[in-house]
KOLGU-4560 file (N, C-alpha, C; in nm, 3 decimals, padded with zeros to 5 digits):
<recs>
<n_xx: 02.247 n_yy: -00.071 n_zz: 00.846 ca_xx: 02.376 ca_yy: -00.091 ca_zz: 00.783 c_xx: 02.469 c_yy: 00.026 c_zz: 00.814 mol: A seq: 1 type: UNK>
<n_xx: 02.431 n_yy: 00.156 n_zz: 00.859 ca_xx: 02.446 ca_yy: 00.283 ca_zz: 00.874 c_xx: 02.511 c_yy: 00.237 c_zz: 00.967 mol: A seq: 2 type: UNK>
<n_xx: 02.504 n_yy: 00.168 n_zz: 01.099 ca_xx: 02.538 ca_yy: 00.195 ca_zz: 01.207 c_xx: 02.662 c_yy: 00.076 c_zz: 01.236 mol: A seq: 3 type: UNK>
<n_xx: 02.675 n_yy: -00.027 n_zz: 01.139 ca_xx: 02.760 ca_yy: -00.098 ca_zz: 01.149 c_xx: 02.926 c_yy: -00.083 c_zz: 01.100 mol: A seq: 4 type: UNK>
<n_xx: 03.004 n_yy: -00.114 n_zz: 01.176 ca_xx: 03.158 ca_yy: -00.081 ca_zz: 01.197 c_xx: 03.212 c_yy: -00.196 c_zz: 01.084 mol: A seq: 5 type: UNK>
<n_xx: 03.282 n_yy: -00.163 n_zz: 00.990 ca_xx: 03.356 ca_yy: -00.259 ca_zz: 00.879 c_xx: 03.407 c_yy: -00.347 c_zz: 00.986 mol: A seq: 6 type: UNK>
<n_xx: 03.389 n_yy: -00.480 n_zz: 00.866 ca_xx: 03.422 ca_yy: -00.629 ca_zz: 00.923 c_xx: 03.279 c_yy: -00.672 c_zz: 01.064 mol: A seq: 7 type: UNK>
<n_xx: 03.157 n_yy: -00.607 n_zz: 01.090 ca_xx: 03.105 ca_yy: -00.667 ca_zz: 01.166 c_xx: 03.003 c_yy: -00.722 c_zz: 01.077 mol: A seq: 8 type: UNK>
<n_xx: 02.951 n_yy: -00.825 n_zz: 01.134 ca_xx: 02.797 ca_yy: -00.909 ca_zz: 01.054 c_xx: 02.672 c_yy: -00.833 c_zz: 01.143 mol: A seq: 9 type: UNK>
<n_xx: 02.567 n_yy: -00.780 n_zz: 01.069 ca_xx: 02.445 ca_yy: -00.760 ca_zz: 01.128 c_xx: 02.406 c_yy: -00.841 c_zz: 01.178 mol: A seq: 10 type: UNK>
<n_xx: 02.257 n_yy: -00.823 n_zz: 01.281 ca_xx: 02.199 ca_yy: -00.935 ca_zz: 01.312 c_xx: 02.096 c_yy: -01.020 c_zz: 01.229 mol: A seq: 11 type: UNK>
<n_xx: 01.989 n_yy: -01.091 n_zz: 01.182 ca_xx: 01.937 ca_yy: -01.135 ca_zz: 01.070 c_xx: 01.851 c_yy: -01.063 c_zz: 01.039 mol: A seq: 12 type: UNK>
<n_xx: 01.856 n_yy: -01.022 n_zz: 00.891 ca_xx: 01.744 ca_yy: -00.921 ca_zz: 00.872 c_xx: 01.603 c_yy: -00.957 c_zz: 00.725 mol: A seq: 13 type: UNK>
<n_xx: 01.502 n_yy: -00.934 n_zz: 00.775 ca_xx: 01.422 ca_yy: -00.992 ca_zz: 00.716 c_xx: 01.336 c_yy: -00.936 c_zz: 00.589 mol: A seq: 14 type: UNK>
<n_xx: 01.343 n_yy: -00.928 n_zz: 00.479 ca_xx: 01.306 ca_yy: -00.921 ca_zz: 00.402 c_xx: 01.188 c_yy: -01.008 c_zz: 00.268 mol: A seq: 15 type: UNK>
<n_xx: 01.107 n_yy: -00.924 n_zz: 00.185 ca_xx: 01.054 ca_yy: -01.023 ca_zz: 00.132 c_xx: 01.108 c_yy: -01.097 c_zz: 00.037 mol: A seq: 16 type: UNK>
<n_xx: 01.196 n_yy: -01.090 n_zz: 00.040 ca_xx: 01.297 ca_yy: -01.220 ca_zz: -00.077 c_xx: 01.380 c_yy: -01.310 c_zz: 00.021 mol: A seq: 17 type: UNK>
<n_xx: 01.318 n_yy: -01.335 n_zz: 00.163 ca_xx: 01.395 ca_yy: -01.409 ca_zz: 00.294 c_xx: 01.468 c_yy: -01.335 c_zz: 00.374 mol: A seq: 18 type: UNK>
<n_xx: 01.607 n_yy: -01.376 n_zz: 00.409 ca_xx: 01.641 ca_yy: -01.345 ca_zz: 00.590 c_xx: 01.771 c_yy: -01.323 c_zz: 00.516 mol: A seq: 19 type: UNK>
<n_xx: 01.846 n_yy: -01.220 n_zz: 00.567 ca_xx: 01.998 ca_yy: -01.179 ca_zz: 00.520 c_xx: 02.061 c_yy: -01.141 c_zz: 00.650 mol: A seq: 20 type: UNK>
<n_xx: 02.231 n_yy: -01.155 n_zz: 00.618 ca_xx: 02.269 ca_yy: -01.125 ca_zz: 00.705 c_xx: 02.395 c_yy: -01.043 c_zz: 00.608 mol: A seq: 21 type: UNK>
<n_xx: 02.438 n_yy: -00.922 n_zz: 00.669 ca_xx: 02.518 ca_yy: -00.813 ca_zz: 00.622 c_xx: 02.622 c_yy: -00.788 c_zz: 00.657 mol: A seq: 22 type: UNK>
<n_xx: 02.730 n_yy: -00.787 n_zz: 00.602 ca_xx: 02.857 ca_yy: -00.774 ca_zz: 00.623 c_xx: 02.929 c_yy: -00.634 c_zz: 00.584 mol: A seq: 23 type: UNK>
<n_xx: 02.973 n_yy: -00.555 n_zz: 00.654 ca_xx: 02.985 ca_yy: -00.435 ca_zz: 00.581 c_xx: 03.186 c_yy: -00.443 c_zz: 00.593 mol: A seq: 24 type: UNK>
<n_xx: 03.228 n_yy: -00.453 n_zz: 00.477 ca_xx: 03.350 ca_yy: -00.473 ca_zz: 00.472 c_xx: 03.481 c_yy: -00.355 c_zz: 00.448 mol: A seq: 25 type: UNK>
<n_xx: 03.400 n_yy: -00.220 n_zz: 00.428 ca_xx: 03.495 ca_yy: -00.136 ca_zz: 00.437 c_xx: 03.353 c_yy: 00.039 c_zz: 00.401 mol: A seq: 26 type: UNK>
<n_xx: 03.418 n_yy: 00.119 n_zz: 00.445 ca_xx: 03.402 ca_yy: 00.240 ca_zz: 00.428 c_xx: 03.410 c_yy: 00.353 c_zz: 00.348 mol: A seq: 27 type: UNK>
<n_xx: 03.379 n_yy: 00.412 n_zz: 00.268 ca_xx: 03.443 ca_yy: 00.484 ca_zz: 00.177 c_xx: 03.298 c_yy: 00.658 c_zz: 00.183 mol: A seq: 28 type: UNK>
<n_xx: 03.388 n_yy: 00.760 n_zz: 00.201 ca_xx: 03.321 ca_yy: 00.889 ca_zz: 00.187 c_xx: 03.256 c_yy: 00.940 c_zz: 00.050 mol: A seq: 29 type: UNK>
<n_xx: 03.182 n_yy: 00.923 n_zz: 00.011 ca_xx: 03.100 ca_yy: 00.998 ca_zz: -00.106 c_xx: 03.047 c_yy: 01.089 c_zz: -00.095 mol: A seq: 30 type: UNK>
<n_xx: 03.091 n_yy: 01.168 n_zz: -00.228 ca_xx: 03.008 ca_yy: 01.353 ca_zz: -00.192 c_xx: 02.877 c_yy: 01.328 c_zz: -00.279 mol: A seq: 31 type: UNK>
<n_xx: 02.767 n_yy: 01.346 n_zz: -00.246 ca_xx: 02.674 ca_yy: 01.332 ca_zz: -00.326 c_xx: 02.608 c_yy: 01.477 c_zz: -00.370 mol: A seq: 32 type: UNK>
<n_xx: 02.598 n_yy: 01.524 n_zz: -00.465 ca_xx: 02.552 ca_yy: 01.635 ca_zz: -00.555 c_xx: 02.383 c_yy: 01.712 c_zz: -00.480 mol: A seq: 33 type: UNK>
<n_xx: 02.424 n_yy: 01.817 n_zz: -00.501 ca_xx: 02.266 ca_yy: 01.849 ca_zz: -00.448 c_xx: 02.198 c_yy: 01.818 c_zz: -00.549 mol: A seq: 34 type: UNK>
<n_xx: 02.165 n_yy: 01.807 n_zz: -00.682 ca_xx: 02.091 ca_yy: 01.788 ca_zz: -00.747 c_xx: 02.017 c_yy: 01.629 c_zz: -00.702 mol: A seq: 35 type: UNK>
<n_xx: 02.114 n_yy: 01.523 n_zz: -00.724 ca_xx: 02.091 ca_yy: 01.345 ca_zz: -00.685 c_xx: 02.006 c_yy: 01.421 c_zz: -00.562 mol: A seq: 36 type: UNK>
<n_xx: 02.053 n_yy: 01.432 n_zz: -00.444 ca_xx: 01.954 ca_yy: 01.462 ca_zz: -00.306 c_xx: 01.832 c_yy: 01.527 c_zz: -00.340 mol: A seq: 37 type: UNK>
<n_xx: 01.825 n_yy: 01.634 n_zz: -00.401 ca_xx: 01.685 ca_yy: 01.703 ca_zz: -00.448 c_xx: 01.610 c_yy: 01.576 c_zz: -00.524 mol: A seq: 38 type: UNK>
<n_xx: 01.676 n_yy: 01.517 n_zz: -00.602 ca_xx: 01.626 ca_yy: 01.358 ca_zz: -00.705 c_xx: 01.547 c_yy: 01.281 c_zz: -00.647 mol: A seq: 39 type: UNK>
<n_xx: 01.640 n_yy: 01.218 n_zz: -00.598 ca_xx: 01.600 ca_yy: 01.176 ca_zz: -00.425 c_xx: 01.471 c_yy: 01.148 c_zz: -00.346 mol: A seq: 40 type: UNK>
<n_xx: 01.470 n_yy: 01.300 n_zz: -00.264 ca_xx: 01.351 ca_yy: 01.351 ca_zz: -00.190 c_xx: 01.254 c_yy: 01.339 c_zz: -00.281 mol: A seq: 41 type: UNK>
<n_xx: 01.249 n_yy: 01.385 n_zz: -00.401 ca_xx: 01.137 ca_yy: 01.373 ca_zz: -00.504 c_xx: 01.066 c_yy: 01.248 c_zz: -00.516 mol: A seq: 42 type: UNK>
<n_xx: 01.151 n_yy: 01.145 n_zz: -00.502 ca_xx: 01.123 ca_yy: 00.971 ca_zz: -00.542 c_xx: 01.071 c_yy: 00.973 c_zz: -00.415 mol: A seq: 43 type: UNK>
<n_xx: 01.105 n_yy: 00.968 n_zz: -00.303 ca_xx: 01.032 ca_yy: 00.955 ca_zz: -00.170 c_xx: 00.941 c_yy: 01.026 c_zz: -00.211 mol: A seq: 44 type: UNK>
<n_xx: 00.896 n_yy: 01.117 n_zz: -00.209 ca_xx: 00.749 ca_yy: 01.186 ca_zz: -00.203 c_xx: 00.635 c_yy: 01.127 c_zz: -00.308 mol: A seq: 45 type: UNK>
<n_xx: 00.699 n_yy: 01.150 n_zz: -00.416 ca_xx: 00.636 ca_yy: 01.085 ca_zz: -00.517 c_xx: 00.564 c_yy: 00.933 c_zz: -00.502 mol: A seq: 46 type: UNK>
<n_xx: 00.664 n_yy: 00.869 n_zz: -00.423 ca_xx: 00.598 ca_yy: 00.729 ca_zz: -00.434 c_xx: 00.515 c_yy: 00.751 c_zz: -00.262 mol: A seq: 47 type: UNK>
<n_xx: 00.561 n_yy: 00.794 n_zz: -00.187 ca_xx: 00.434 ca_yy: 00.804 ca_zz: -00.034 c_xx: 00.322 c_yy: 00.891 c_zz: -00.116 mol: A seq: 48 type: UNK>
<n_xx: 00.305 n_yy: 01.012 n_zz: -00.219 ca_xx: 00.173 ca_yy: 01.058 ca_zz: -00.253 c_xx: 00.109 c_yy: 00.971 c_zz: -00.318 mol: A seq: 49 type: UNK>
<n_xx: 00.180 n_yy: 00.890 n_zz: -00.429 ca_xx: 00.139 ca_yy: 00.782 ca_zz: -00.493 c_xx: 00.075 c_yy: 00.678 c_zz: -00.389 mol: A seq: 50 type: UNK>
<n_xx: 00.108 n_yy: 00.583 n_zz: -00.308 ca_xx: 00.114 ca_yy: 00.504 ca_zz: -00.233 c_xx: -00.032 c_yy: 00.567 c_zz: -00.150 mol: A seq: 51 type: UNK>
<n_xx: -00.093 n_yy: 00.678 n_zz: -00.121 ca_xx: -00.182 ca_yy: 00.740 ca_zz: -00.050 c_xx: -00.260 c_yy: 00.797 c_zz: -00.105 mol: A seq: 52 type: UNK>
<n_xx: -00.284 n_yy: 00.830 n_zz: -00.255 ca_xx: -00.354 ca_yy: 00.820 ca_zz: -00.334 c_xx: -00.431 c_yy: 00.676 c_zz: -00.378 mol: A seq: 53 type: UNK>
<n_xx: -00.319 n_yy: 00.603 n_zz: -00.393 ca_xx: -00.377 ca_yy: 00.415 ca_zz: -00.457 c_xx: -00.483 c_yy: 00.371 c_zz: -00.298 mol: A seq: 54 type: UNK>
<n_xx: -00.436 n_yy: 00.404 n_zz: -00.135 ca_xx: -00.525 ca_yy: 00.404 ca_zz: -00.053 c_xx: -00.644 c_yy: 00.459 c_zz: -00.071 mol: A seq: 55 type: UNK>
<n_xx: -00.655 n_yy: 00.580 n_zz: -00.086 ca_xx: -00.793 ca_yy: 00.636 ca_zz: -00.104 c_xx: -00.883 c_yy: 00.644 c_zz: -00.204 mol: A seq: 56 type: UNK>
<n_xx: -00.787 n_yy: 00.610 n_zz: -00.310 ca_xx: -00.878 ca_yy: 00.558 ca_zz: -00.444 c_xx: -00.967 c_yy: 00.382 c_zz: -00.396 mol: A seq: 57 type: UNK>
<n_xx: -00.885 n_yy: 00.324 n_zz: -00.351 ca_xx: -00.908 ca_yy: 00.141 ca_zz: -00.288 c_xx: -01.065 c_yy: 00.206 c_zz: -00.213 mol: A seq: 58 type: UNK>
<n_xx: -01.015 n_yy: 00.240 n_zz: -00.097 ca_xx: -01.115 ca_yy: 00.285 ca_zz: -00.036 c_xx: -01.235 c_yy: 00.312 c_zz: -00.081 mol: A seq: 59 type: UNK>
<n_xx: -01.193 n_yy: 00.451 n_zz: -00.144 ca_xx: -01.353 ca_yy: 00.458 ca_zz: -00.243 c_xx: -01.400 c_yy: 00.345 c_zz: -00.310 mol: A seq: 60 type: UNK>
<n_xx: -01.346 n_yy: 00.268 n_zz: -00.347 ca_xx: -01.420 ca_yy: 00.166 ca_zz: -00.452 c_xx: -01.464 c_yy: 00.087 c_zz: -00.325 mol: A seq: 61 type: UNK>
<n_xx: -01.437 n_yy: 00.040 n_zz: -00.261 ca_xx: -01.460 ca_yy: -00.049 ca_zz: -00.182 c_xx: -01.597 c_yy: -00.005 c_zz: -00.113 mol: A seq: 62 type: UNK>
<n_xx: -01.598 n_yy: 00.141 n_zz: -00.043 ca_xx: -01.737 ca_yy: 00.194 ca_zz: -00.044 c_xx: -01.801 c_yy: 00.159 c_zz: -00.175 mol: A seq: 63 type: UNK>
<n_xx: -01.770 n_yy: 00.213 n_zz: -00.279 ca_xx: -01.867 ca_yy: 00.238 ca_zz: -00.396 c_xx: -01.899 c_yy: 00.060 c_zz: -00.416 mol: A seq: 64 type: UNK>
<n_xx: -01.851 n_yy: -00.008 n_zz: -00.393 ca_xx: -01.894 ca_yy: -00.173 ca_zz: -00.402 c_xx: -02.002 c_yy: -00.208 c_zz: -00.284 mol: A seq: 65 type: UNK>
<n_xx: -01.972 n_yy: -00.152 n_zz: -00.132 ca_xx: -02.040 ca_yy: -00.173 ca_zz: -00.079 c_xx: -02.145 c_yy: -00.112 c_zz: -00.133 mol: A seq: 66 type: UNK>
<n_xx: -02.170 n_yy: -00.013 n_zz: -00.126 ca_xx: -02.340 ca_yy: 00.051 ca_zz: -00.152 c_xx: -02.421 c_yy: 00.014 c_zz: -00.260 mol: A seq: 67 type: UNK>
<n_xx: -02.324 n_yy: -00.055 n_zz: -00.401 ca_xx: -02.382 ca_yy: -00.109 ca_zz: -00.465 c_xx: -02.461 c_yy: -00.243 c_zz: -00.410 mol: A seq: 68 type: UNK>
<n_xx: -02.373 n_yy: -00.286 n_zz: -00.380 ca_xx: -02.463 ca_yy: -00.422 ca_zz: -00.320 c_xx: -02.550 c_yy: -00.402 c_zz: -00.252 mol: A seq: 69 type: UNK>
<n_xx: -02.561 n_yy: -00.309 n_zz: -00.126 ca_xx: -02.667 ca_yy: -00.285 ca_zz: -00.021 c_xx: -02.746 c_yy: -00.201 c_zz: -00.113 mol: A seq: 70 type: UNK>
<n_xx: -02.739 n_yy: -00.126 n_zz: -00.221 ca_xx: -02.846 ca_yy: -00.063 ca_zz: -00.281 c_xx: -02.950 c_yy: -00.177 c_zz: -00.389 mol: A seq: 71 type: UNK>
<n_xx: -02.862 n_yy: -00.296 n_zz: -00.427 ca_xx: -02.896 ca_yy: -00.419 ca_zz: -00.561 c_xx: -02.998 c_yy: -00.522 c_zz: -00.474 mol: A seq: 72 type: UNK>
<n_xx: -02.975 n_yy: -00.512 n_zz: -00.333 ca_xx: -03.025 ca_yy: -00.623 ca_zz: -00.199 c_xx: -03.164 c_yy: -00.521 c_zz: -00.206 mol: A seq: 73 type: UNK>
<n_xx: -03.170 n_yy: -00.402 n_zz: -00.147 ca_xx: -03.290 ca_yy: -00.336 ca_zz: -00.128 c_xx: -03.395 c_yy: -00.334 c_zz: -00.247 mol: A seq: 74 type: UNK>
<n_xx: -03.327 n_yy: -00.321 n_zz: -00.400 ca_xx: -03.380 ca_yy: -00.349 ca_zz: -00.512 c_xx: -03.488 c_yy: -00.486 c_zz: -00.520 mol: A seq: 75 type: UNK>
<n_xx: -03.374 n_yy: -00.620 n_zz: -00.447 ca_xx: -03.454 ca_yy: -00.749 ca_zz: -00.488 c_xx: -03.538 c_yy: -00.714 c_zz: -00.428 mol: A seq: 76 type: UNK>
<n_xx: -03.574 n_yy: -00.668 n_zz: -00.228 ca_xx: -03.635 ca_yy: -00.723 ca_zz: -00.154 c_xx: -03.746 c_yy: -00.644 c_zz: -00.257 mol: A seq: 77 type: UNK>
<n_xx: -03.735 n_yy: -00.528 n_zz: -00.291 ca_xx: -03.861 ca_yy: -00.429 ca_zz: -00.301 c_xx: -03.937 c_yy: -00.502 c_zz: -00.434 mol: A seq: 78 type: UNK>
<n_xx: -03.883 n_yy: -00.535 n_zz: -00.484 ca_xx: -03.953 ca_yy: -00.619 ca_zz: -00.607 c_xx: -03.987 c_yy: -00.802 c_zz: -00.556 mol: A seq: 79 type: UNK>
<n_xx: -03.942 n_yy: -00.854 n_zz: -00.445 ca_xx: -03.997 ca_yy: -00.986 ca_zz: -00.438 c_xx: -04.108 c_yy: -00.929 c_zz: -00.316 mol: A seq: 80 type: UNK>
<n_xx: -04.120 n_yy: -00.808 n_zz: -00.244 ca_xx: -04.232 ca_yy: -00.787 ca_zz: -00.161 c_xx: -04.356 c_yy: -00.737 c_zz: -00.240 mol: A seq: 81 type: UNK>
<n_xx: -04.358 n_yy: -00.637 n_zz: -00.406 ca_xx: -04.427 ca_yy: -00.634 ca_zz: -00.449 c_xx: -04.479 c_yy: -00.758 c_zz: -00.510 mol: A seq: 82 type: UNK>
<n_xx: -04.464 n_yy: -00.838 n_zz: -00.567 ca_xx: -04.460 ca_yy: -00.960 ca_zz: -00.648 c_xx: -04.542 c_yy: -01.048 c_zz: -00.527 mol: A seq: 83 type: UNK>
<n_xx: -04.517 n_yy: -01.025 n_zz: -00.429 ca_xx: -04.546 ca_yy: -01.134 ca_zz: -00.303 c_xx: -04.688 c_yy: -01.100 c_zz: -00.313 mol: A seq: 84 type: UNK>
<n_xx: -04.741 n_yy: -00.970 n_zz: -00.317 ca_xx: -04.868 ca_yy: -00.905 ca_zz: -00.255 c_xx: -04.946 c_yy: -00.912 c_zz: -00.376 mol: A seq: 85 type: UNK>
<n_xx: -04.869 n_yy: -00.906 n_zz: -00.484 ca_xx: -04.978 ca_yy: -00.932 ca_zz: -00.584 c_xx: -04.981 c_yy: -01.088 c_zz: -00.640 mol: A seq: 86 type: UNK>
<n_xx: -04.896 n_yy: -01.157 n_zz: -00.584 ca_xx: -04.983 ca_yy: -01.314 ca_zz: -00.641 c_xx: -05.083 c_yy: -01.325 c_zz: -00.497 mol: A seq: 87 type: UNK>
<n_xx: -05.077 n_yy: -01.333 n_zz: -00.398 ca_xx: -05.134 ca_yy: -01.349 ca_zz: -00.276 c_xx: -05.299 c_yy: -01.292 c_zz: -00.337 mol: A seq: 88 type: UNK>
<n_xx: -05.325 n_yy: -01.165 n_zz: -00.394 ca_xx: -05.450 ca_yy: -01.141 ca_zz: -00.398 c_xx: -05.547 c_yy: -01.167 c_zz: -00.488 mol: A seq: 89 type: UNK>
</recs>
Protein backbone atom coordinates (compact mmCIF):
# COMPACT_ATOMS: atom_id res chain seq x y z
CA UNK A 1 0.00 0.00 0.00
CA UNK A 2 3.31 1.93 0.81
CA UNK A 3 4.24 1.98 -2.63
CA UNK A 4 1.05 2.96 -4.27
CA UNK A 5 0.48 6.60 -5.87
CA UNK A 6 -3.19 8.18 -4.77
CA UNK A 7 -6.04 7.30 -7.11
CA UNK A 8 -4.21 3.92 -8.24
CA UNK A 9 -5.99 0.34 -7.48
CA UNK A 10 -3.54 -2.41 -6.23
CA UNK A 11 -3.29 -5.58 -7.77
CA UNK A 12 -5.59 -8.40 -5.89
CA UNK A 13 -4.54 -9.07 -2.63
CA UNK A 14 -5.17 -12.07 -0.65
CA UNK A 15 -6.08 -12.41 2.64
CA UNK A 16 -7.78 -14.72 5.17
CA UNK A 17 -11.11 -12.96 5.15
CA UNK A 18 -10.77 -13.30 0.90
CA UNK A 19 -9.22 -11.24 -2.01
CA UNK A 20 -9.16 -7.24 -1.80
CA UNK A 21 -8.37 -4.81 -3.94
CA UNK A 22 -6.96 -1.23 -2.58
CA UNK A 23 -7.48 2.01 -3.51
CA UNK A 24 -5.34 4.54 -1.97
CA UNK A 25 -7.15 7.87 -2.44
CA UNK A 26 -5.03 10.54 -1.02
CA UNK A 27 -1.87 11.13 1.15
CA UNK A 28 -1.44 12.79 4.23
CA UNK A 29 2.12 13.20 6.47
CA UNK A 30 1.89 12.02 10.10
CA UNK A 31 4.45 12.65 12.79
CA UNK A 32 4.35 9.71 14.87
CA UNK A 33 5.77 10.07 18.58
CA UNK A 34 8.77 8.12 19.66
CA UNK A 35 7.04 6.71 22.38
CA UNK A 36 3.88 4.94 19.75
CA UNK A 37 7.26 3.59 17.66
CA UNK A 38 9.03 2.26 20.85
CA UNK A 39 5.01 0.76 21.49
CA UNK A 40 5.19 -0.56 18.42
CA UNK A 41 8.50 -2.50 18.14
CA UNK A 42 7.44 -3.93 21.50
CA UNK A 43 4.08 -5.54 19.95
CA UNK A 44 6.26 -6.95 17.13
CA UNK A 45 8.60 -8.61 19.42
CA UNK A 46 6.32 -9.59 21.87
CA UNK A 47 4.05 -11.41 19.62
CA UNK A 48 7.28 -13.19 17.24
CA UNK A 49 8.71 -14.29 21.08
CA UNK A 50 5.27 -15.32 21.84
CA UNK A 51 4.58 -16.97 18.47
CA UNK A 52 8.19 -19.03 19.06
CA UNK A 53 7.67 -19.90 22.32
CA UNK A 54 3.83 -21.48 21.47
CA UNK A 55 6.36 -23.45 18.60
CA UNK A 56 8.57 -24.94 20.99
CA UNK A 57 6.26 -25.53 23.68
CA UNK A 58 3.90 -27.62 20.52
CA UNK A 59 6.96 -29.31 19.81
CA UNK A 60 7.75 -30.53 23.10
CA UNK A 61 4.43 -31.97 23.64
CA UNK A 62 4.33 -33.54 20.54
CA UNK A 63 7.71 -35.33 21.46
CA UNK A 64 6.41 -35.85 24.98
CA UNK A 65 3.19 -37.66 23.15
CA UNK A 66 5.36 -39.45 20.99
CA UNK A 67 7.45 -41.23 23.62
CA UNK A 68 4.54 -41.79 25.56
CA UNK A 69 3.07 -43.93 23.14
CA UNK A 70 6.33 -45.69 22.01
CA UNK A 71 7.07 -46.11 25.78
CA UNK A 72 2.80 -47.54 26.53
CA UNK A 73 3.53 -50.00 23.02
CA UNK A 74 6.84 -51.42 24.66
CA UNK A 75 4.81 -51.75 28.03
CA UNK A 76 1.96 -53.99 26.17
CA UNK A 77 4.48 -56.02 24.16
CA UNK A 78 6.54 -56.76 27.49
CA UNK A 79 3.55 -57.89 29.39
CA UNK A 80 1.70 -59.93 26.40
CA UNK A 81 5.39 -61.71 25.84
CA UNK A 82 5.48 -62.50 29.56
CA UNK A 83 1.86 -63.76 29.74
CA UNK A 84 2.62 -65.70 26.37
CA UNK A 85 5.49 -67.83 28.12
CA UNK A 86 3.71 -68.48 31.04
CA UNK A 87 0.38 -69.90 29.70
CA UNK A 88 2.51 -71.92 27.04
CA UNK A 89 4.25 -73.85 30.04
Amino acid sequence: MNRLAPGVISEPTVTRFGVHLILVEERRDAKVALSELREQARNVLREKKLDENFNIWLMNRKNFMLNSVSFTVKIIKYHFDNSAEYHTS
